[in-house]
LODRENMAR-188895 format. One record per residue (C-alpha): residue number from 0; residue in one letter; x, y negated, z negated. Coordinates in nm, 3 decimals, decimal comma. Each point is the difference from the previous one (the first is absolute). Example, Ala and Ser with C-alpha at 12.3 -4.5 7.8 and 13.67 -1.06 7.14 Angstrom:
<lobas>
+-----+----+---------+---------+---------+
!   i ! aa !       x !       y !       z !
+-----+----+---------+---------+---------+
!   0 !  A !   1,230 !   0,450 !  -0,780 !
!   1 !  S !   0,137 !  -0,344 !   0,066 !
+-----+----+---------+---------+---------+
</lobas>
This chain:
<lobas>
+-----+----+---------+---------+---------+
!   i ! aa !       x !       y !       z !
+-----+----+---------+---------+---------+
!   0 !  X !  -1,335 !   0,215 !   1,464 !
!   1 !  X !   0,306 !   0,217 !  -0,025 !
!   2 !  X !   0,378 !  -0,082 !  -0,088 !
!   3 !  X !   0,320 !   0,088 !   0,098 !
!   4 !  X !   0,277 !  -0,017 !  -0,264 !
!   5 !  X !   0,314 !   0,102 !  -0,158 !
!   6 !  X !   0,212 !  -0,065 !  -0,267 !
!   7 !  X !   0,366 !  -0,024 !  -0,108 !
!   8 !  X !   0,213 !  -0,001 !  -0,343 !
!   9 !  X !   0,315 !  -0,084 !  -0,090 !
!  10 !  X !   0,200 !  -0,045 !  -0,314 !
!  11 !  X !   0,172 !  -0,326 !   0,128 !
!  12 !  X !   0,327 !  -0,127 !  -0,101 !
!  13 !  X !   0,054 !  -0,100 !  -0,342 !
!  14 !  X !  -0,208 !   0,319 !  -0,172 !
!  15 !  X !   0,166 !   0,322 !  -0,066 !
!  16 !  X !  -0,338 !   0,210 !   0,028 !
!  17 !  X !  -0,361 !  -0,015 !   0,213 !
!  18 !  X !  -0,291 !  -0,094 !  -0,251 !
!  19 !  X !  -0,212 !  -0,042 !   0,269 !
!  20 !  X !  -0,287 !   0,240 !   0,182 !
!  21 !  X !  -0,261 !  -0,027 !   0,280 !
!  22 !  X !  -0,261 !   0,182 !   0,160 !
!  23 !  X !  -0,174 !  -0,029 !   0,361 !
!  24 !  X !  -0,278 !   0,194 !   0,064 !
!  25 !  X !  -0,123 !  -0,066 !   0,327 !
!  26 !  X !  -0,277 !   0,175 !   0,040 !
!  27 !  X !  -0,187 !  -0,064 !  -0,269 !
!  28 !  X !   0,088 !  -0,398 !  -0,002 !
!  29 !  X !   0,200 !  -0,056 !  -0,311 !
!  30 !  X !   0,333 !  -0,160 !  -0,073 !
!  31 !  X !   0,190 !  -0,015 !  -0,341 !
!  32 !  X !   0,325 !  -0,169 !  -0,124 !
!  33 !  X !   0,139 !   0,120 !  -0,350 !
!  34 !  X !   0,317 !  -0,215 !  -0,168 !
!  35 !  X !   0,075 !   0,205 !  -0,304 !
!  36 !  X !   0,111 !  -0,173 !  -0,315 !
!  37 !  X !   0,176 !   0,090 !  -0,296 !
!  38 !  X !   0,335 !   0,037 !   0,143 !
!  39 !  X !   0,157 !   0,320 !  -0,196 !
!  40 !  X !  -0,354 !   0,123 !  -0,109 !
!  41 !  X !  -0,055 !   0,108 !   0,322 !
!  42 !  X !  -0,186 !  -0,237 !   0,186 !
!  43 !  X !   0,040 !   0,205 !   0,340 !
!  44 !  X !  -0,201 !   0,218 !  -0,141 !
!  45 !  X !  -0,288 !  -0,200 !  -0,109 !
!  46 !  X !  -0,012 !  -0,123 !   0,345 !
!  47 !  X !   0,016 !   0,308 !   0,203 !
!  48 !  X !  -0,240 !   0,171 !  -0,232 !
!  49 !  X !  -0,254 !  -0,322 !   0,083 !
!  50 !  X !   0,022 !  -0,001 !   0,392 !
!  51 !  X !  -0,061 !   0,380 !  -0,020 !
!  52 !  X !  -0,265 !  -0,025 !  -0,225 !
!  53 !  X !  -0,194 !  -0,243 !   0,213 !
!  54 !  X !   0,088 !   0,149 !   0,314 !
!  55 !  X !  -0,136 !   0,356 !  -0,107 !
!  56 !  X !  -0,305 !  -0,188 !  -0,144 !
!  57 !  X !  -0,096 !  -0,126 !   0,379 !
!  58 !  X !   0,104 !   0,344 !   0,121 !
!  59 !  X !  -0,259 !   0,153 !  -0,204 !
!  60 !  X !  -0,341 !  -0,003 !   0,161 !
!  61 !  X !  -0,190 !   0,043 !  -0,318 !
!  62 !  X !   0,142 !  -0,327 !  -0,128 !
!  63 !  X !  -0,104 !  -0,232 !   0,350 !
!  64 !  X !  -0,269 !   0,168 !   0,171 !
!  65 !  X !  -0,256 !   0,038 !  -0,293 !
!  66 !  X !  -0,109 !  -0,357 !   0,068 !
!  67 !  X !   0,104 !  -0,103 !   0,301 !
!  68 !  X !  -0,014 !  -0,402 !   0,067 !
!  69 !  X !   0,172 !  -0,313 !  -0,094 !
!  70 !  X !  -0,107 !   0,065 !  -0,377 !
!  71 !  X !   0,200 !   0,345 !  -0,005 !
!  72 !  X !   0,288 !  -0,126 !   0,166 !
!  73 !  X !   0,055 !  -0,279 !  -0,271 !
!  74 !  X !  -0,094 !   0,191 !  -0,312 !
!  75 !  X !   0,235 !   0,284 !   0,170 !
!  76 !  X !   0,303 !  -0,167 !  -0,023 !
!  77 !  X !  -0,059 !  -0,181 !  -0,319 !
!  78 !  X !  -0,076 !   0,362 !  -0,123 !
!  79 !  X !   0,318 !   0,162 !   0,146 !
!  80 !  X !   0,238 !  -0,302 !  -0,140 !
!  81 !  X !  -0,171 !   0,105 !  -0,351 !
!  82 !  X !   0,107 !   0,329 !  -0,024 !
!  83 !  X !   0,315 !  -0,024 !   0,142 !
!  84 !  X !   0,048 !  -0,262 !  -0,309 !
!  85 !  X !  -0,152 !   0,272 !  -0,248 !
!  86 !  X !   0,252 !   0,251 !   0,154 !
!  87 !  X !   0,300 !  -0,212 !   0,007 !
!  88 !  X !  -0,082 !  -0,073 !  -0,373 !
!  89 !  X !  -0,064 !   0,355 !  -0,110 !
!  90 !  X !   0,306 !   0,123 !   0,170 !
!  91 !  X !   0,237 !  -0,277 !  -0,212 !
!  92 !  X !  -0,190 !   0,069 !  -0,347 !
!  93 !  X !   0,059 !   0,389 !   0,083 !
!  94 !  X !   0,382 !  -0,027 !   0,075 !
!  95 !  X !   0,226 !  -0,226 !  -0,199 !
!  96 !  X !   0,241 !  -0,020 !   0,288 !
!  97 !  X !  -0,266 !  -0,166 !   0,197 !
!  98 !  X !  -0,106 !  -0,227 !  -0,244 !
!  99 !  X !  -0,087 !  -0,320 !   0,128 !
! 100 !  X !  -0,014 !   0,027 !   0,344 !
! 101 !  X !  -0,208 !  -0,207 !   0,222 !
! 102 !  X !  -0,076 !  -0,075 !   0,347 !
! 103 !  X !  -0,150 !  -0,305 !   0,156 !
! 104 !  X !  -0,275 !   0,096 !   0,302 !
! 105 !  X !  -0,161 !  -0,156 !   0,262 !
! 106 !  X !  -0,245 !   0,210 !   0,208 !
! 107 !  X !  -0,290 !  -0,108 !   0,298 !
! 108 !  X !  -0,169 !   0,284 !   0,144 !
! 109 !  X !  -0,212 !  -0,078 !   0,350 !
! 110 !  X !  -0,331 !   0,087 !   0,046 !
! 111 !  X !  -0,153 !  -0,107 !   0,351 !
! 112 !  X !   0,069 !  -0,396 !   0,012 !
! 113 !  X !   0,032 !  -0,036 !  -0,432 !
! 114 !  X !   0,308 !   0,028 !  -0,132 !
! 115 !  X !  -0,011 !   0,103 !  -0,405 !
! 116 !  X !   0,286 !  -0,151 !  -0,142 !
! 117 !  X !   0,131 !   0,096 !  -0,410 !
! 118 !  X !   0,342 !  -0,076 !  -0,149 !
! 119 !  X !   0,188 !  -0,077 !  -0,353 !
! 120 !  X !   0,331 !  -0,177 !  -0,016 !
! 121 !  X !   0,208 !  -0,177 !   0,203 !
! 122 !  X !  -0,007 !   0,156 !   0,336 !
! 123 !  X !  -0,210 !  -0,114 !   0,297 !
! 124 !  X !  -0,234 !   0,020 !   0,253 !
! 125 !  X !   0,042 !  -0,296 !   0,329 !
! 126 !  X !  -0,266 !  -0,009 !   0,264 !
! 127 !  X !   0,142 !  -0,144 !   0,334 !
! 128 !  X !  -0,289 !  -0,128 !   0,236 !
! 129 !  X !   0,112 !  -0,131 !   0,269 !
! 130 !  X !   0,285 !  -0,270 !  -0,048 !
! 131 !  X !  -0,097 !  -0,042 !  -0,400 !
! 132 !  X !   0,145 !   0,254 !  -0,287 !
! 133 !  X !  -0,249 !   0,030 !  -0,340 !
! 134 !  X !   0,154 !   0,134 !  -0,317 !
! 135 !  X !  -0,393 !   0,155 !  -0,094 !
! 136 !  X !   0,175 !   0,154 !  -0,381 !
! 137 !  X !   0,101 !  -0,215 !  -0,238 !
! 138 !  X !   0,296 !   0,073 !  -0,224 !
! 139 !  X !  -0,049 !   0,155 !  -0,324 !
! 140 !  X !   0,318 !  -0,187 !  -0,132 !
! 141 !  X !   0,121 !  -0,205 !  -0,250 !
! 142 !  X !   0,118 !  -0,301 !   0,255 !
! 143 !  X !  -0,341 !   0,048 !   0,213 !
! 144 !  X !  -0,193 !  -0,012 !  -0,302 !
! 145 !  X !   0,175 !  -0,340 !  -0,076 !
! 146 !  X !  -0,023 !  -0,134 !   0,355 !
! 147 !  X !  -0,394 !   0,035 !  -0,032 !
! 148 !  X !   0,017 !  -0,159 !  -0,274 !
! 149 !  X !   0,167 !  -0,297 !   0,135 !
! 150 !  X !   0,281 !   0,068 !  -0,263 !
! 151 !  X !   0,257 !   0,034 !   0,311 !
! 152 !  X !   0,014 !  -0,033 !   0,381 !
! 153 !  X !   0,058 !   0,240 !   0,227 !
! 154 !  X !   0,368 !  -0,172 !   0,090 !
! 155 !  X !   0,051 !   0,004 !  -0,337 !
! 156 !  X !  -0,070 !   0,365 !  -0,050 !
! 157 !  X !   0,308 !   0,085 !   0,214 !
! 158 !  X !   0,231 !  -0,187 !  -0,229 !
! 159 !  X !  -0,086 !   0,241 !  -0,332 !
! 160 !  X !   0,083 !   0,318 !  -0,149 !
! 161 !  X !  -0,315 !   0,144 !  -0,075 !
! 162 !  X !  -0,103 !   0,099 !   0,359 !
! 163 !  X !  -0,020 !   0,404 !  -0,110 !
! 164 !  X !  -0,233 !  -0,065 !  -0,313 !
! 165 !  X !  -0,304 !   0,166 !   0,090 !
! 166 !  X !  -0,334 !  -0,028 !  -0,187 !
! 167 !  X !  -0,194 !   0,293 !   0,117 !
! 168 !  X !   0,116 !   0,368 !   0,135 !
! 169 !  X !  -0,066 !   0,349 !  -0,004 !
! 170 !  X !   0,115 !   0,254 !  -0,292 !
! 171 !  X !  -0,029 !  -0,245 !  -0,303 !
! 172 !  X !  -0,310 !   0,005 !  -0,090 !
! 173 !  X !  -0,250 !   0,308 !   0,027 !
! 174 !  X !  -0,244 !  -0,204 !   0,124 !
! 175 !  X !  -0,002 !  -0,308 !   0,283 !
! 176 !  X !  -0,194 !  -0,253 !   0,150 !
! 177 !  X !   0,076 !   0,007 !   0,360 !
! 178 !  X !  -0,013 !  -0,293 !   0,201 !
! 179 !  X !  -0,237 !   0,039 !   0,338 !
! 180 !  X !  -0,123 !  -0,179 !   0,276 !
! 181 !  X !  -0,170 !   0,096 !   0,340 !
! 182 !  X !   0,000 !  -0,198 !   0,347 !
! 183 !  X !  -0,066 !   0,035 !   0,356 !
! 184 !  X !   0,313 !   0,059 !   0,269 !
! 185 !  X !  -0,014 !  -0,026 !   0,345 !
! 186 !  X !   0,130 !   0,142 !   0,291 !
! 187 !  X !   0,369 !  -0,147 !   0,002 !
! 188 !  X !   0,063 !  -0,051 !  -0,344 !
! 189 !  X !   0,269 !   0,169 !  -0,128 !
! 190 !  X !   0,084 !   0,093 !  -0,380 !
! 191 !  X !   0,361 !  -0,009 !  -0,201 !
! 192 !  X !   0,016 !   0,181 !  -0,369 !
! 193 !  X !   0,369 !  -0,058 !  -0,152 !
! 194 !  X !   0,165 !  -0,003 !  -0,322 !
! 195 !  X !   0,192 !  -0,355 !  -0,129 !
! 196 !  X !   0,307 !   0,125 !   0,159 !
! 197 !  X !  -0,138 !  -0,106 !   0,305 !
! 198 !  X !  -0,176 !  -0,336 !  -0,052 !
! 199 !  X !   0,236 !  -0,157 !  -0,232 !
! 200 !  X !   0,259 !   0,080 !   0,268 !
! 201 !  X !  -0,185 !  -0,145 !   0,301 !
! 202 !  X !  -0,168 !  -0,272 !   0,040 !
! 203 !  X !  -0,398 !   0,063 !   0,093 !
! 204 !  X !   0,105 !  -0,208 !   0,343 !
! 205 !  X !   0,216 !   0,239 !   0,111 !
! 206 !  X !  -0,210 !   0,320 !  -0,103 !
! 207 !  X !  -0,238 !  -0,121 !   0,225 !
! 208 !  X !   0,208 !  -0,061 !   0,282 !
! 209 !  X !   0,155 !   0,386 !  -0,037 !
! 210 !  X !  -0,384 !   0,134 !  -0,032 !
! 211 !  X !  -0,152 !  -0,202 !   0,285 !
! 212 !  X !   0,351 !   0,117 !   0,194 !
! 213 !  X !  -0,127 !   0,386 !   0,063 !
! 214 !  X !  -0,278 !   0,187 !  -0,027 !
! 215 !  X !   0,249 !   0,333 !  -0,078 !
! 216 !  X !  -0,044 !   0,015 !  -0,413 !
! 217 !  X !   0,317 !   0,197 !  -0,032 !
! 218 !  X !   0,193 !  -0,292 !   0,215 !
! 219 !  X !  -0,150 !  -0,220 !  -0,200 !
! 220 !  X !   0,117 !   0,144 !  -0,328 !
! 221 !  X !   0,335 !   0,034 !   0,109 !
! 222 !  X !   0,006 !  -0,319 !   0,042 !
! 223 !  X !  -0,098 !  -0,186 !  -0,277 !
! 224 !  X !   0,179 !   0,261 !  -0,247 !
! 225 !  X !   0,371 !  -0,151 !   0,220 !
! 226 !  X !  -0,109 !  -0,336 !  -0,051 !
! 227 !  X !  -0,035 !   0,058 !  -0,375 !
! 228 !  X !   0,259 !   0,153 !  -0,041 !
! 229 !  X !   0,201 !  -0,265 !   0,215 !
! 230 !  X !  -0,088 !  -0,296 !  -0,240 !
! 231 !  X !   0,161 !   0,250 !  -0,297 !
! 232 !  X !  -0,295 !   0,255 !  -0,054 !
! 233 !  X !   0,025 !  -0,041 !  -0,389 !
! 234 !  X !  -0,243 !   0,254 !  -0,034 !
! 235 !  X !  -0,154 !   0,346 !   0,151 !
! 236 !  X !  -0,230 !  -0,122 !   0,280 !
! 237 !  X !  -0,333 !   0,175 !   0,157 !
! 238 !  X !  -0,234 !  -0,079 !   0,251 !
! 239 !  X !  -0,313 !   0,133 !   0,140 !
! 240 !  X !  -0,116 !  -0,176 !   0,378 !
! 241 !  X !  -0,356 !   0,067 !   0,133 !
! 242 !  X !  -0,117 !  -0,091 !   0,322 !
! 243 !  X !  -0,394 !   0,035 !   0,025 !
! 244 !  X !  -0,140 !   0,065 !   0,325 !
! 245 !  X !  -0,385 !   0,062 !   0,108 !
! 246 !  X !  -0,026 !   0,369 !   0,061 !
! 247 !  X !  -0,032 !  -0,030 !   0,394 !
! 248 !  X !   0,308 !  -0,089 !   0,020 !
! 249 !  X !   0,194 !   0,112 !  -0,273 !
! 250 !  X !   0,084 !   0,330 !   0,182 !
! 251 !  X !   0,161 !  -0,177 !   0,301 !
! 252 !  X !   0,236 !  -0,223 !  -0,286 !
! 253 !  X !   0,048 !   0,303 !  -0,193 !
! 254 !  X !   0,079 !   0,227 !   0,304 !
! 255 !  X !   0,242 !  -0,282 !   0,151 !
! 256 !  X !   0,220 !  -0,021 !  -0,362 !
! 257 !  X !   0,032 !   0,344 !   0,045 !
! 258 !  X !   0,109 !  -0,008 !   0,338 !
! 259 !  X !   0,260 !  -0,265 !  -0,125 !
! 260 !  X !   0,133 !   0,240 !  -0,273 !
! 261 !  X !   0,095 !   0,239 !   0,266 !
+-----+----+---------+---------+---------+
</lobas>
């Protein structure tokens, strides 16, 4: 399988800086979403440092090729999530004007039809096959926590204050256990990474409408950051699309989007 994708960021309306960062690297099959945290201690640069981090991890052939298979591809990530945490963390201890920073991630990285996912905190990875949309992370958040608990329902989630209080991120601790999971895609299926600007802007109903609506990623963006930002975009908003193709004919989709662009 290969992908075509793209991402967008924006800062959105109510916030007076970015926090947010993402990284597509096509070619070697890995997406990554970053919301920094922290606010004044810098949490755009927790999150840039993590997407380059794990980007430059997959770019590195010493790091993915020394045991190829669906084994390397899911310790990989795991492994490339951990150090950008160690990092993050070294970087705050070192400087006391980046003390405290702290990124949420959420990473997948495609290897032939398996699809390694990792993440910590609140942002999120969606599957869209065919006319269905999957959250496949769940939220390392205060709220979540509570909803899985049975403590409070998702309707009532949207009523509280205490959407932003995450449980788990990068930078705080030197060391973290990052969550993981594997599965198969399929030709068709496409992928969305975003940060909470996006999802507690839009309902999941009408993020699958605007995926399923194009298979141009940078359209697709575009298009989902306006409608965030049209119900009030209360916070910076980021998202990743991925459309996953077989390879015989993934040049022909990849050639026509192109051709589009022109």
């Amino acid at each position: 399988m290969r992908m075509i994708a793209g991402g967008q960021t924006d800062k959105g309306m109510k916030r007076p800086k970015n926090e947010d960062s993402f990284a597509v690297e096509q070619e070697a099959g890995v997406l990554v979403v970053a919301d920094g945290v922290g606010g004044s201690a810098c949490g755009e640069v927790a999150s840039k440092m993590a997407v380059d981090i794990i980007g430059d991890y997959f770019r590195n052939d010493e790091n993915t090729s020394a045991a190829p298979g669906i084994d390397s591809s899911s310790s990989a990530i795991a492994l490339a999530v951990k150090r950008a945490n160690e990092q993050i963390y070294n970087t705050a201890k070192d400087d006391p004007k980046l003390s405290g920073m702290a990124t949420t991630v959420v990473a997948a990285a495609l290897n032939g039809d398996r699809l390694s996912i990792a993440h910590a905190g609140d942002s999120r990875l969606y599957l869209i096959r065919g006319n269905t949309i999957e959250q496949l992370t769940d939220d390392h958040s205060l709220v979540a926590e509570q909803i899985r608990k049975g403590m409070m329902t998702k309707e009532e989630a949207h009523e509280v204050g205490m959407r932003n209080v995450i449980t788990q991120s990068l930078g705080f601790t030197p060391d973290i256990d990052v969550d993981t999971d594997e599965m198969t895609v399929y030709d068709g299926d496409a992928l969305l990474l975003c940060s909470d600007g996006l999802y507690t802007m839009v309902p999941e109903t009408a993020i699958l409408h605007t995926v399923k609506s194009s298979i141009e990623p940078a359209r697709v963006c575009e298009r989902l950051i306006y409608l965030a930002n049209k119900k009030g975009g209360r916070d910076n908003i980021t998202v990743v699309v991925a459309y996953i193709f077989r390879k015989t004919i993934f040049s022909f989709i990849d050639n026509f989007i192109k051709w589009i662009r022109r």
